[in-house]
C-alpha positions as CSV (number, residue, x, y, z in Angstrom):
1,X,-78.7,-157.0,-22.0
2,X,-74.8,-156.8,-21.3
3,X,-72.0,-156.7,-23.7
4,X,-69.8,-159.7,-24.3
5,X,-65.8,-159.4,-24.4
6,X,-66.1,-159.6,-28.3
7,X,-68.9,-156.8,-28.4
8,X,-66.4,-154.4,-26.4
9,X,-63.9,-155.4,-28.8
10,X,-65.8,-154.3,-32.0
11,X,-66.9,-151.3,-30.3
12,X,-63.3,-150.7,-29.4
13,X,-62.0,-151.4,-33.1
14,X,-64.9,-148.8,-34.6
15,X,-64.2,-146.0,-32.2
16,X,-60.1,-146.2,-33.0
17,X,-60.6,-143.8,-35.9
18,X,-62.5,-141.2,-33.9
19,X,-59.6,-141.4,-31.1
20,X,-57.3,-140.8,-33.9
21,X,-59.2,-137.9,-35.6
22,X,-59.3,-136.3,-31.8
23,X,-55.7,-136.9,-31.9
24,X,-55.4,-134.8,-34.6
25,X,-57.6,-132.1,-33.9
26,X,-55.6,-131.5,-29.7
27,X,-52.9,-131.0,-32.2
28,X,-54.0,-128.8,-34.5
29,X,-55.6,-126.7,-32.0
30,X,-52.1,-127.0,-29.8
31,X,-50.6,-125.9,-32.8
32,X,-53.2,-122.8,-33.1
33,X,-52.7,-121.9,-29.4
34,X,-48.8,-121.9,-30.7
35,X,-49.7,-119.2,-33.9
36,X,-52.2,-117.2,-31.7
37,X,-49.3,-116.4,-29.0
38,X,-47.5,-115.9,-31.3
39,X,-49.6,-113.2,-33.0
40,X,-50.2,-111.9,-29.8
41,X,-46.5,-111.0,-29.1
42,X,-46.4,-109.3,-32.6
43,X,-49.6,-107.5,-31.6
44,X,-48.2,-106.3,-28.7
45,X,-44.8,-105.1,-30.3
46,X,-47.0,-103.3,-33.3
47,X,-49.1,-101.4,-30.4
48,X,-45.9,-100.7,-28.8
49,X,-44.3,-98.9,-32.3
50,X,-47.7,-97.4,-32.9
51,X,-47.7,-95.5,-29.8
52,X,-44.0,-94.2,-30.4
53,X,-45.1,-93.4,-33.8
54,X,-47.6,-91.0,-32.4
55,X,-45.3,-89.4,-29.9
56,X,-42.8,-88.5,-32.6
57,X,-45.7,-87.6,-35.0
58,X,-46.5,-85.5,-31.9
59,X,-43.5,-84.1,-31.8
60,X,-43.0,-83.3,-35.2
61,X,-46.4,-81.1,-35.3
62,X,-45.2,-79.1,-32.5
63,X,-41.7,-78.7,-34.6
64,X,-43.9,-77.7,-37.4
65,X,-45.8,-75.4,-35.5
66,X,-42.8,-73.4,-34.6
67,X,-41.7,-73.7,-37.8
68,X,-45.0,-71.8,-39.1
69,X,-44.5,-69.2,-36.5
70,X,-41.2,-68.8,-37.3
71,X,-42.0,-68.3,-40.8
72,X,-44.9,-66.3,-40.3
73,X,-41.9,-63.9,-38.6
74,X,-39.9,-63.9,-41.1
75,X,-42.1,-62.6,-43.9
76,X,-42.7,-60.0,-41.3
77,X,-39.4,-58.5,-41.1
78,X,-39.4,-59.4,-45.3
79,X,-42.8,-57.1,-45.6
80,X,-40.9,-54.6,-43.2
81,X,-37.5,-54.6,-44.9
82,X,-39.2,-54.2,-48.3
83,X,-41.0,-51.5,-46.9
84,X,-38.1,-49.4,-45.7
85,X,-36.1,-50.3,-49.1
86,X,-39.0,-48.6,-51.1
């Protein structure tokens, strides 16, 4: 059995609508390949603060730290200075 001219036609004409709807779906997903880089680059520049968040949250603890010690002097030389005033 072989296809006439006219059958190629019809099967032409019914397939038009699934040529469109693939159409539609390379762009969409072109479109989502857009979004996804997209969300990549703000991924990366998040990661990027993140990490300098933790280096100056690092570097506040060890500020803190020395703040403790320092404090931890001072009521020292309070406790010493009370006990030479008494």
């Amino acid at each position: 059995m072989s296809l006439t001219k006219e059958d190629l036609q019809a099967i032409s004409v019914l397939l038009e609508p699934l040529r469109q709807d693939i159409r539609e779906i390379k762009k969409d997903v072109a479109e989502l390949k857009e979004d996804v880089a997209e969300l990549k680059k703000e991924v990366a520049i998040l990661k990027e603060e993140v990490s300098d968040l933790k280096k100056d949250v690092a570097v506040l603890k060890e500020e803190v730290s020395g703040l403790k010690k320092e404090v931890a002097e001072l009521k020292e030389d309070v406790a010493v200075l009370k006990e030479e005033v008494s």
